[in-house]
KOLKE-31130 format. One record per residue (C-alpha): residue number from 1; residue in three letters; x, y, z. Coordinates in steps of 0.1 Angstrom, whole numbers, plus 5000, padded with zeros to 4 digits. Example, Ala and Ser with C-alpha at 12.3 -4.5 7.8 and 13.67 -1.06 7.14 Angstrom:
<node><resi>1</resi><resn>Ala</resn><xx>5123</xx><yy>4955</yy><zz>5078</zz></node>
<node><resi>2</resi><resn>Ser</resn><xx>5137</xx><yy>4989</yy><zz>5071</zz></node>
***
This chain:
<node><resi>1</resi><resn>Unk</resn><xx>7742</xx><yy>8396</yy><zz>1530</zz></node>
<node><resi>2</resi><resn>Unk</resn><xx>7763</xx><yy>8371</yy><zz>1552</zz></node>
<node><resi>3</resi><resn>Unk</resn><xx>7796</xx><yy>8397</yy><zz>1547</zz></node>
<node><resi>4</resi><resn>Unk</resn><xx>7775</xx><yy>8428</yy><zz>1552</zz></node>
<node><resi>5</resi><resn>Unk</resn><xx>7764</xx><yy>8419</yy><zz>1590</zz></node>
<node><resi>6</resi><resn>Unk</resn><xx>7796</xx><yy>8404</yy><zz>1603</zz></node>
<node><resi>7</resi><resn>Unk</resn><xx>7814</xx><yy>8440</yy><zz>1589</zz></node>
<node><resi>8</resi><resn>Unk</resn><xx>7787</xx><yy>8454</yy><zz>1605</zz></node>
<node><resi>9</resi><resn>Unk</resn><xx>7793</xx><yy>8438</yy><zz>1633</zz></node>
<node><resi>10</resi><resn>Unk</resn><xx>7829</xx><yy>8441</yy><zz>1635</zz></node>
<node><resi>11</resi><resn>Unk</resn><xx>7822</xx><yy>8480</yy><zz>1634</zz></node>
<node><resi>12</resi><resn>Unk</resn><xx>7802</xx><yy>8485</yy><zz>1664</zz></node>
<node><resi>13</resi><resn>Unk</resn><xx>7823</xx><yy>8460</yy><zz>1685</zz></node>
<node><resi>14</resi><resn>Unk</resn><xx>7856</xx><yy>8482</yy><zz>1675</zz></node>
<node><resi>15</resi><resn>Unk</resn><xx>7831</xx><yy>8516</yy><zz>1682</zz></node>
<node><resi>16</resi><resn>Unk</resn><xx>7821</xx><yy>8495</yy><zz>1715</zz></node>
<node><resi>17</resi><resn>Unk</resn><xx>7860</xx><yy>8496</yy><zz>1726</zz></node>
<node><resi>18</resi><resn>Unk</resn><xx>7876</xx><yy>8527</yy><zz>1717</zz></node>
<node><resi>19</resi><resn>Unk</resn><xx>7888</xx><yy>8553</yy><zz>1742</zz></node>
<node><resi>20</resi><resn>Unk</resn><xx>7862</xx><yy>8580</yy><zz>1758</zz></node>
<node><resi>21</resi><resn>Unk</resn><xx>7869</xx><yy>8615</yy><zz>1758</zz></node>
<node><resi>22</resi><resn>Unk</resn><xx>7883</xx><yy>8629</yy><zz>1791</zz></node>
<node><resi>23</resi><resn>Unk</resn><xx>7884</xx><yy>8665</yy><zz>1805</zz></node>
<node><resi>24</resi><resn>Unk</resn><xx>7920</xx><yy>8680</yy><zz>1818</zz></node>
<node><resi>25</resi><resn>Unk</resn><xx>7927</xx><yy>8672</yy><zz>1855</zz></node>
<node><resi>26</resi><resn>Unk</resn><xx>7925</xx><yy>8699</yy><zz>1881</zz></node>
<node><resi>27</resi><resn>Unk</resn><xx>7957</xx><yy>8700</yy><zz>1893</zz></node>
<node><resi>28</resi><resn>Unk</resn><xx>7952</xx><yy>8726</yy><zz>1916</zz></node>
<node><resi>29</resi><resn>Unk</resn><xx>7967</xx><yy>8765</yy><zz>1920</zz></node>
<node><resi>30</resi><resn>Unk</resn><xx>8001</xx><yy>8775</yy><zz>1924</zz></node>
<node><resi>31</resi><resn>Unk</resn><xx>8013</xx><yy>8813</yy><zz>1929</zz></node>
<node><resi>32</resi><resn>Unk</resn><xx>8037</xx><yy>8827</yy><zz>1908</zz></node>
<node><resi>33</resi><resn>Unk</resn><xx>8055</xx><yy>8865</yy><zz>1909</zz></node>
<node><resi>34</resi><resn>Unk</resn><xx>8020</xx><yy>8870</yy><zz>1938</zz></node>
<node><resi>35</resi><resn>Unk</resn><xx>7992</xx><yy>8861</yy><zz>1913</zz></node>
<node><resi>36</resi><resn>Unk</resn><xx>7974</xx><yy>8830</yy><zz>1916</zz></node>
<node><resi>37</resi><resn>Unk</resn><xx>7970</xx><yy>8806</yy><zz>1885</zz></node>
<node><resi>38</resi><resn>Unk</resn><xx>7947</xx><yy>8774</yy><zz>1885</zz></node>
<node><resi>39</resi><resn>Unk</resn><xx>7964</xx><yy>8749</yy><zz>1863</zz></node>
<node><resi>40</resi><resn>Unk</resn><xx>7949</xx><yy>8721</yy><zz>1845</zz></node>
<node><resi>41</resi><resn>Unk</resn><xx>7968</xx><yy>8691</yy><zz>1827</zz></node>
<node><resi>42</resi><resn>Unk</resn><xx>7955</xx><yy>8667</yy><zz>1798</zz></node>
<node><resi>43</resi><resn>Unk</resn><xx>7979</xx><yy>8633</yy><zz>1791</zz></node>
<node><resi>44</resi><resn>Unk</resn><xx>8008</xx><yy>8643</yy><zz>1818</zz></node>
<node><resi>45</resi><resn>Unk</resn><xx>8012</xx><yy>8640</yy><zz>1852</zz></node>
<node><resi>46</resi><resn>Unk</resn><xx>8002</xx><yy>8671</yy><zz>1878</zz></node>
<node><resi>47</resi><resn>Unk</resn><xx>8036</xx><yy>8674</yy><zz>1892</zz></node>
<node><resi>48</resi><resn>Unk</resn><xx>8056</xx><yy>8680</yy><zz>1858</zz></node>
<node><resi>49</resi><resn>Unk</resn><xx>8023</xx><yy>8699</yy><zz>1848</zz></node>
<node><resi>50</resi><resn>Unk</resn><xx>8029</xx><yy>8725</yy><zz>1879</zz></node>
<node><resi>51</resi><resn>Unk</resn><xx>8066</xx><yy>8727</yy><zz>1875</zz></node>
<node><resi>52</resi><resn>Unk</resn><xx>8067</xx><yy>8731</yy><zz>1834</zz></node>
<node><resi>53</resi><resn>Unk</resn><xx>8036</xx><yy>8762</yy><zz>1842</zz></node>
<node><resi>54</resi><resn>Unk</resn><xx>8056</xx><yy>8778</yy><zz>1866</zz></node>
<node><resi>55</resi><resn>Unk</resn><xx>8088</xx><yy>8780</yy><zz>1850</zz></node>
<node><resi>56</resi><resn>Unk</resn><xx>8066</xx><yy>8793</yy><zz>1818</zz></node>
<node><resi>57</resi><resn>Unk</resn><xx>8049</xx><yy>8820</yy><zz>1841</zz></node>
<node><resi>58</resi><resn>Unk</resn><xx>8080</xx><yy>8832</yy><zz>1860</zz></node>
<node><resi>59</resi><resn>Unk</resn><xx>8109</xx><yy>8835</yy><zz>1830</zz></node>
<node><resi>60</resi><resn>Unk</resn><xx>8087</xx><yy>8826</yy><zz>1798</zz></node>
<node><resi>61</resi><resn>Unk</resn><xx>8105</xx><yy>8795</yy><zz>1798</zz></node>
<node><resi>62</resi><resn>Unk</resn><xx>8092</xx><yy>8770</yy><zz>1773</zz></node>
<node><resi>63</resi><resn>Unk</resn><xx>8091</xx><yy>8731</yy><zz>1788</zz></node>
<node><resi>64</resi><resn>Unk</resn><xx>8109</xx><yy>8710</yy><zz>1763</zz></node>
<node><resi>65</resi><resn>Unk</resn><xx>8090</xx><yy>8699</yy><zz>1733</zz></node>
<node><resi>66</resi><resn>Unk</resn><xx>8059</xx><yy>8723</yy><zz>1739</zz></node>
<node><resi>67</resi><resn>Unk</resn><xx>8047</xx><yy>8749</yy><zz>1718</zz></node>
<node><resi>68</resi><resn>Unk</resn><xx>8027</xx><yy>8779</yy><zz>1743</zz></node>
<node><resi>69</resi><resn>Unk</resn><xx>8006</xx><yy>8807</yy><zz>1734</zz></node>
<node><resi>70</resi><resn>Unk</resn><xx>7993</xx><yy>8835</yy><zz>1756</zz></node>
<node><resi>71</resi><resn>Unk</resn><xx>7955</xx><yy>8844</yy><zz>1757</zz></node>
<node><resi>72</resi><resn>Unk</resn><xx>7946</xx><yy>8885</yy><zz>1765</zz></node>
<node><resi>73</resi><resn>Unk</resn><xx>7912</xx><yy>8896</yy><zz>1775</zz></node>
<node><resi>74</resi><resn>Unk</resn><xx>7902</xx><yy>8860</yy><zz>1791</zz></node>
<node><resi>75</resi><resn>Unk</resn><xx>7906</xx><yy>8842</yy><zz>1823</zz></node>
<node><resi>76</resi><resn>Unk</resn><xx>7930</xx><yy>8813</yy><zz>1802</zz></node>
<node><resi>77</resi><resn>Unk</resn><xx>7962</xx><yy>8828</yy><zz>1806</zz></node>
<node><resi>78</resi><resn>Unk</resn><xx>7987</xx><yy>8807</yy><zz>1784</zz></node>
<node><resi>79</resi><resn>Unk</resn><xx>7980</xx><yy>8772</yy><zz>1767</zz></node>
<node><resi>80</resi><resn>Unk</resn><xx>8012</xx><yy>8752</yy><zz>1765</zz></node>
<node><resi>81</resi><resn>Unk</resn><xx>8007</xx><yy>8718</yy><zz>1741</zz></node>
<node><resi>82</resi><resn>Unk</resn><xx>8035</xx><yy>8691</yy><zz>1730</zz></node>
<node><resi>83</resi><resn>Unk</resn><xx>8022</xx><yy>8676</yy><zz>1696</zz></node>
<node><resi>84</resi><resn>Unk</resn><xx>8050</xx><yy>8652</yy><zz>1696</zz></node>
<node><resi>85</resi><resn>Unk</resn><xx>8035</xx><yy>8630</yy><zz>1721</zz></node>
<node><resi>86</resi><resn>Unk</resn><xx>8008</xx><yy>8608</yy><zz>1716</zz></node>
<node><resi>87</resi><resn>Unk</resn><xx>7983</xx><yy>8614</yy><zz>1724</zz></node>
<node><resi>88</resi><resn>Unk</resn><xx>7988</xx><yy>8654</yy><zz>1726</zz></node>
<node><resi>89</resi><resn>Unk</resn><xx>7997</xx><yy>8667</yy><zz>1764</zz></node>
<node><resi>90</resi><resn>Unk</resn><xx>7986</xx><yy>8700</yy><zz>1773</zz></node>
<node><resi>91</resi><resn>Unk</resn><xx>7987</xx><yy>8723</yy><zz>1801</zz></node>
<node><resi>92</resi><resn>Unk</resn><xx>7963</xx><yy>8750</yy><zz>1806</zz></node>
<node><resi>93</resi><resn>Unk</resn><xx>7970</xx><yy>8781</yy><zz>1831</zz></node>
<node><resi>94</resi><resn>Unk</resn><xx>7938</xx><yy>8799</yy><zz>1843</zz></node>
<node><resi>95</resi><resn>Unk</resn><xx>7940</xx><yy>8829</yy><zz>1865</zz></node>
<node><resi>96</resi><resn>Unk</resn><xx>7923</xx><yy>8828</yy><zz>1897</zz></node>
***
């Protein structure tokens, strides 16, 4: 009975501690070829998160490690994720 409560215990405290789920920053719009995107990054700073959807917007450009895939039919234009990283970074591009 002893073992049973302190693995019980040792459970919730490691529950109690791990990481809570977090939506993708807004990292604001940019304009590329004169339409307007909103772009949203998860696990990556705004600034590389701008320049890597841009460059994928204007030329088709893939950002280094990334894997993108273009929505039709929906306001999410193209989802751009790099599964090598951990935790997964992802870049979303939303028209306006």
């Amino acid at each position: 009975m002893r073992v049973f409560v302190s693995v019980l215990a040792i459970c919730l405290a490691v529950a109690a501690t791990s990481d809570a789920i977090v939506p993708p920053k807004n990292c604001g719009t940019i304009t590329v070829k004169h339409r307007r995107y909103t772009i949203k990054a998860d696990q990556l700073p705004c600034s590389k998160a701008k320049t890597y959807a841009s460059r994928y917007l204007g030329s088709g450009t893939r950002p280094p490690g990334y894997s993108c895939r273009r929505y039709k039919g929906s306001a999410l234009v193209a989802r751009c994720v790099n599964t090598r990283a951990n935790p997964d970074r992802t870049i979303f591009m939303i028209k306006r």
